[in-house]
N, C-alpha and C positions, 0 to 999 in steps of 0.2 A: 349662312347659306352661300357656297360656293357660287362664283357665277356661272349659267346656263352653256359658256363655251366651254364648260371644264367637264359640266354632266351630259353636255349633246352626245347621244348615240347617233352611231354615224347610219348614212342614209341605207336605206334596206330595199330599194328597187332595183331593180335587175340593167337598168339602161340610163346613160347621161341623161339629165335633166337639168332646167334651169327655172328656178323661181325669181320673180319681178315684183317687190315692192316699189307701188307707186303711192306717195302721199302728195295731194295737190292742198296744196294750202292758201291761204285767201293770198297775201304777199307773197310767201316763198315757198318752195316747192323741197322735195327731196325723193329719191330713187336709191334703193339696193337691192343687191340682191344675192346666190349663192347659188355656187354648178355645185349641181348635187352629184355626183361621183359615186356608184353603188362600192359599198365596203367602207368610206372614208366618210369621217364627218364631217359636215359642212361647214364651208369657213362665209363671215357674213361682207361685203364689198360694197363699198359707195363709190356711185358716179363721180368722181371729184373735178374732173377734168375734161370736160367736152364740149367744143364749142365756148372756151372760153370762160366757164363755170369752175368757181371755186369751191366752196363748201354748199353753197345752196341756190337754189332756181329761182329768180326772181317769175311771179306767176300773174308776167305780163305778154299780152298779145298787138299786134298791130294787123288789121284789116284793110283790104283795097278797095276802090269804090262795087266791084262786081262779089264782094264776100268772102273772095279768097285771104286765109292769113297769110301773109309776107315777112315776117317776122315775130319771133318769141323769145321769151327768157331772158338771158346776159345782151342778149343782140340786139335786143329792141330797147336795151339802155344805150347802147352807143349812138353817141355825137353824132356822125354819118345818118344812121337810120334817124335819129327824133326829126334829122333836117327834113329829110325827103320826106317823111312823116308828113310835115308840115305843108311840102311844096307837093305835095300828089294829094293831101286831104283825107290821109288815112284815118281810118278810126280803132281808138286804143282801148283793149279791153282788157281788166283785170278782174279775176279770179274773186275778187272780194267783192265785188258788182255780179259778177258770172257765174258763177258755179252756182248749181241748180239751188232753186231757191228750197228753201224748207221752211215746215207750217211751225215756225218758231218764235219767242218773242222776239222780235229785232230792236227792240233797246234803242227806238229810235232813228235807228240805221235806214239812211237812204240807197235804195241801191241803183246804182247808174243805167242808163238805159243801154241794151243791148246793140250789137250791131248791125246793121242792119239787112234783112233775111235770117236771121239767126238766133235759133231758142240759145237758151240757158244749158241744155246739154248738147244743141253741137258748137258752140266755145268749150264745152267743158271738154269733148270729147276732141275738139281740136289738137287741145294742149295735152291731151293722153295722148294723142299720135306725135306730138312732139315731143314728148318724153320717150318715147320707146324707141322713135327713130335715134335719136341723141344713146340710148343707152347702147343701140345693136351699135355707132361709132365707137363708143367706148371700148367695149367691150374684141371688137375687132380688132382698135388697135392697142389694150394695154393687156393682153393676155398673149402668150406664147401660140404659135400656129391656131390666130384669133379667128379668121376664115372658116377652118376647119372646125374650131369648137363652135360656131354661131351654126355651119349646117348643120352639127350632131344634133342641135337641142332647140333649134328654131321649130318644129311641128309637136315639142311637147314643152312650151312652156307654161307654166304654175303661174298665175297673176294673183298677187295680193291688196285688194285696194281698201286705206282706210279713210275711214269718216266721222266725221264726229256723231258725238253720245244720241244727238235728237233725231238722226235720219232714222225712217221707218224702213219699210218692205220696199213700200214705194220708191223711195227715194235712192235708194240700193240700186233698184234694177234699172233708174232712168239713168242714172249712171253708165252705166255701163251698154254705151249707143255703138251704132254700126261700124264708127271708129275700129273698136275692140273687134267685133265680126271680121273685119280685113286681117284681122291677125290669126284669130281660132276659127274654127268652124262656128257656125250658127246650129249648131247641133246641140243636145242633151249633152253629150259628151264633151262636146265646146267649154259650154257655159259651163260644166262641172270644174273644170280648171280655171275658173275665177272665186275667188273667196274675199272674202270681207272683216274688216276687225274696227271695234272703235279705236278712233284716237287713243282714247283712256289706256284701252285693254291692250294697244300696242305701244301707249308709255310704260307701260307696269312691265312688259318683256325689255324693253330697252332696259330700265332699270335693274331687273335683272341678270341681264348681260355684263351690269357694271359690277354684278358684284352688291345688289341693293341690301343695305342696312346688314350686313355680314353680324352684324353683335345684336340686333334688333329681330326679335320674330316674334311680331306683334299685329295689329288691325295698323294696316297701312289706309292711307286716301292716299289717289294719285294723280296732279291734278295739269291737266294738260293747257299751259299758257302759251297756248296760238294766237294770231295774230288777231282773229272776234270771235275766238269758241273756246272760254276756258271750258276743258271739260272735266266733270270728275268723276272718281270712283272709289270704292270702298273694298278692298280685299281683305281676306285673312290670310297672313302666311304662318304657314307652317313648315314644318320640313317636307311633308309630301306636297303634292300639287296644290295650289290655291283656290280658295273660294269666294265668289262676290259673297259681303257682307250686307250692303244695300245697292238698292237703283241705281241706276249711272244716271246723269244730269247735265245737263248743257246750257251753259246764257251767254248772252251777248254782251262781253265788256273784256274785250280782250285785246291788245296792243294798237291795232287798228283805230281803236275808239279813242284810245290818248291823241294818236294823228288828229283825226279830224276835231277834236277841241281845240288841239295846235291850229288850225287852219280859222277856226273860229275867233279865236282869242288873237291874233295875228291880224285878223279882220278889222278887228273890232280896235285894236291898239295903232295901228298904222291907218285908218282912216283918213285921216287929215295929211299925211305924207304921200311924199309922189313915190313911196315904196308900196304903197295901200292898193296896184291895180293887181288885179285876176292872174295876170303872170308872176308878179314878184309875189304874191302872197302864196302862189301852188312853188316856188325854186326855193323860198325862206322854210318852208312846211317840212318839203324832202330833204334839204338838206338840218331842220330839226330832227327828223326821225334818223338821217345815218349820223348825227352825232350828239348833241345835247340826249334826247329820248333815251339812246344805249348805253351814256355814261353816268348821268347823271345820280347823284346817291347822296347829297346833304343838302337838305333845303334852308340850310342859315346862310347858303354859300351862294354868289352873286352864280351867273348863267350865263352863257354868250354862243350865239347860233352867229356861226361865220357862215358868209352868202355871196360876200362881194369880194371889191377889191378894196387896197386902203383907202381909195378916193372914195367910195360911198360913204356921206355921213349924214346925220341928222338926226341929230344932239335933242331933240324936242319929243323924238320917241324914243332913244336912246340908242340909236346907231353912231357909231363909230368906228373905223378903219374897217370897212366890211363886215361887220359884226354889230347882233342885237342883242342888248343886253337886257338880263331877264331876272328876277329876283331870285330866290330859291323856294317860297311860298307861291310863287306864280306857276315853276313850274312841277311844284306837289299836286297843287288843286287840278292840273292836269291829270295824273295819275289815281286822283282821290277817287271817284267813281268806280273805274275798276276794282282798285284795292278793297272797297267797300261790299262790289259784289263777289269780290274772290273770297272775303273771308265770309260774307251770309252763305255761301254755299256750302262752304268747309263744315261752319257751324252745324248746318241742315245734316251734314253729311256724320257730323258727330253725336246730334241728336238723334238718327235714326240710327246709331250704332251703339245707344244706350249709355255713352262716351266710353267706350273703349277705344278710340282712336287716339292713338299717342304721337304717329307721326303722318309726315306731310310730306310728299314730295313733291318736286317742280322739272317738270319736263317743258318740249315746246321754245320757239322763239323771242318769247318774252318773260320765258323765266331767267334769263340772261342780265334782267335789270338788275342791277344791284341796289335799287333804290325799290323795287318791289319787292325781293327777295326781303329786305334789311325789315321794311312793313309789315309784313306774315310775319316773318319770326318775333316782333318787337310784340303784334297784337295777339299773338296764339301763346306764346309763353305763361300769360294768367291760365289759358286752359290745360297747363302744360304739355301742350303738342311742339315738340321740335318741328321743325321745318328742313329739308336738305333737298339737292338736287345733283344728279349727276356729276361728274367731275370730268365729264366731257362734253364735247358738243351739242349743246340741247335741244336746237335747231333740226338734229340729225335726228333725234331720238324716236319717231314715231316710221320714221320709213327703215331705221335698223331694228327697230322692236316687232315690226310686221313680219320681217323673216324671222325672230326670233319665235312669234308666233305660231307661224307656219310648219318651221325645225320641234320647236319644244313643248307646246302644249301646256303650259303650266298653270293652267283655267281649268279646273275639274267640275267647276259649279257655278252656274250666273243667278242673279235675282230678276224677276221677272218684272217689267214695269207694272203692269197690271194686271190686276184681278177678279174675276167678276164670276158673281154666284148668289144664293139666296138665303139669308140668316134664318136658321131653322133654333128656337129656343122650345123646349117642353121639357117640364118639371119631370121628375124618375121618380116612379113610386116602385118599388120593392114590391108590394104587395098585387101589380099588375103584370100579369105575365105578359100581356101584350108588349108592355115597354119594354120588360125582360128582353125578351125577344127580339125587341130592334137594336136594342144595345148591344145586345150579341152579334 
């Protein structure tokens, strides 16, 4: 299968235009998009650069005492803001607490209390307006006479927004709040330039933007490792367009959920140390997720989450020279839960496919582990299902798959979650023309 930038037919409308994927993610966020150019095919562009943003949006908020947000994203991790954070009594929302909630099992998951005066969709719809204002910077200042190209295509912008596998009808449309209305009309016509795509079904275009399984045209699963929605699905590739093969599926045990064991287990271990209070156990936590959590890949191999300086020690929980050290068994059993429900899903996802599924992919910000990655591949091999994942940014893959979605269409057929009707069983006799009759 050639990749999707090689078979895009270029865009066929008659006037500039600009499509906007936004993926908000519980931790990190990501935005692309692509000026559609009539005659010319579309080429696909990530935010990389605004506001201090490198590859991806962290999908954090800071609130004032009257509700306004004063800070988001790369900026509300700066030193400067956490201070004043502190000394004005702001209150900090994230995206994994906030985004609207949905009737799904939460696997335990507590989710933080809102801010205050504020639902679950307008935080949500905050950090959309934060995103799009961040993109029209972008976009002004890394394009050629940036000004000019933002008034041509500012009153017909194309919004793409995904969601994971379990959001309903409902949950679609509360998304998308008054926020967005400042931007389009509130019209029929408005709202027809917004669209929708799961997770899954905009890893599966990402993936094939890369060029997915080029030697491989087989029942793919694709399985979206975010940060608490792995989610999956089941295509058939062929040479023509694709077809879902079964349901898409969504649970809660996705990179998130390893944090907050770390937070638990760090609890539980530092107790008796003067490293054991409320602060040091939330700085030891985050600074395990930006660096033990992403590296980590042999569990026979000692661990060490650096936090301090050299002078923090204590030898009794096993800190030394600013650094806790951690077994490699300690920090599997972290991981073990997830990995446990990423492969029951896979499996479900093989047995509704009668096991024609040979391969696996890993999309998403936690498929980046190489200690999750090494897992799947070591426990799917008995079913001989390979495993792979992009050889780019994975993190990126769901807001570059979105336009891909948008551009390429490569979904000719979905499976329906449910179905409902009434089981009619009566024996056929031959010799009654009445049945005759209905069978015809």
């Amino acid at each position: 299968m050639k990749p999707a930038s090689g078979t895009r037919k270029p865009y066929i409308g008659t006037a500039r235009s600009l499509v906007l994927a936004l993926d908000v993610g519980t931790t990190f966020s990501g935005v692309s998009y692509a000026i559609l150019e009539p005659g010319e095919v579309p080429k696909i562009h990530g935010v990389t650069r605004a506001r201090r943003w490198k590859s991806k949006i962290p999908s954090i908020m800071y609130y004032d005492k009257l509700g306004h947000m004063v800070a988001a994203g790369a900026e509300a991790e700066n030193a400067s803001i956490v201070a004043e954070a502190e000394d004005e009594n702001w209150v900090k929302a994230e995206l994994s607490a906030c985004a609207p909630r949905m009737k799904l099992k939460m696997n335990g998951m507590r989710l933080a209390p809102l801010p205050r005066h504020k639902t679950a969709v307008d935080v949500f719809g905050d950090f959309l307006a934060y995103l799009f204002r961040c993109t029209h910077s972008f976009i002004v200042d890394t394009h050629a006479n940036g000004h000019a190209l933002w008034d041509a295509v500012k009153n017909d912008i194309q919004f793409v927004l995904s969601h994971p596998n379990g959001w309903e009808a409902h949950s679609r449309r509360r998304c998308v709040t008054r926020r967005i209305w400042r931007v389009i009309p509130d019209t029929d016509e408005g709202k027809a330039r917004i669209r929708f795509v799961t997770e899954g079904e905009a890893s599966l275009h990402a993936c094939v933007l890369n060029g997915l399984a080029a030697d491989v045209l087989s029942v793919e699963t694709l399985l979206d490792m975010v940060s608490s929605l792995p989610t999956r699905e089941e295509v058939r590739l062929t040479s023509a367009p694709m077809r879902y093969g079964a349901s898409t599926a969504c649970v809660f045990a996705g990179s998130v959920f390893v944090s907050r064991r770390a937070r638990l287990f760090f609890e539980e271990k530092l107790k008796t140390s003067k490293y054991g209070t409320p602060d040091s156990l939330d700085h030891i936590a985050k600074r395990f997720d930006e660096t033990t959590k992403r590296l980590f890949r042999d569990n026979k191999e000692l661990q060490f989450v650096p936090f301090g300086s050299p002078l923090d020690r204590d030898m009794t929980v096993g800190i030394r020279g600013g650094q806790l050290k951690l077994t490699g068994a300690e920090v599997a059993a972290l991981f073990e839960p997830s990995i446990e429900a990423a492969i029951a899903s896979i499996k479900s996802q093989i047995d509704a496919s009668a096991g024609v599924v040979k391969s696996v992919w890993l999309v998403g910000g936690f498929a980046a582990s190489p200690w999750l990655f090494s897992q799947l591949q070591e426990r799917l091999a008995p079913l001989h299902v390979t495993v792979s994942r992009p050889d780019t940014q994975t993190s990126k893959a769901v807001a570059d798959g979105a336009i891909g979605f948008y551009c390429d269409h490569h979904v000719s057929a979905r499976m329906s979650k449910f179905m409902y009707g009434v089981e009619y069983l009566r024996e056929f006799d031959a010799n009654n023309e009445g049945t005759c009759c209905e069978a015809a």
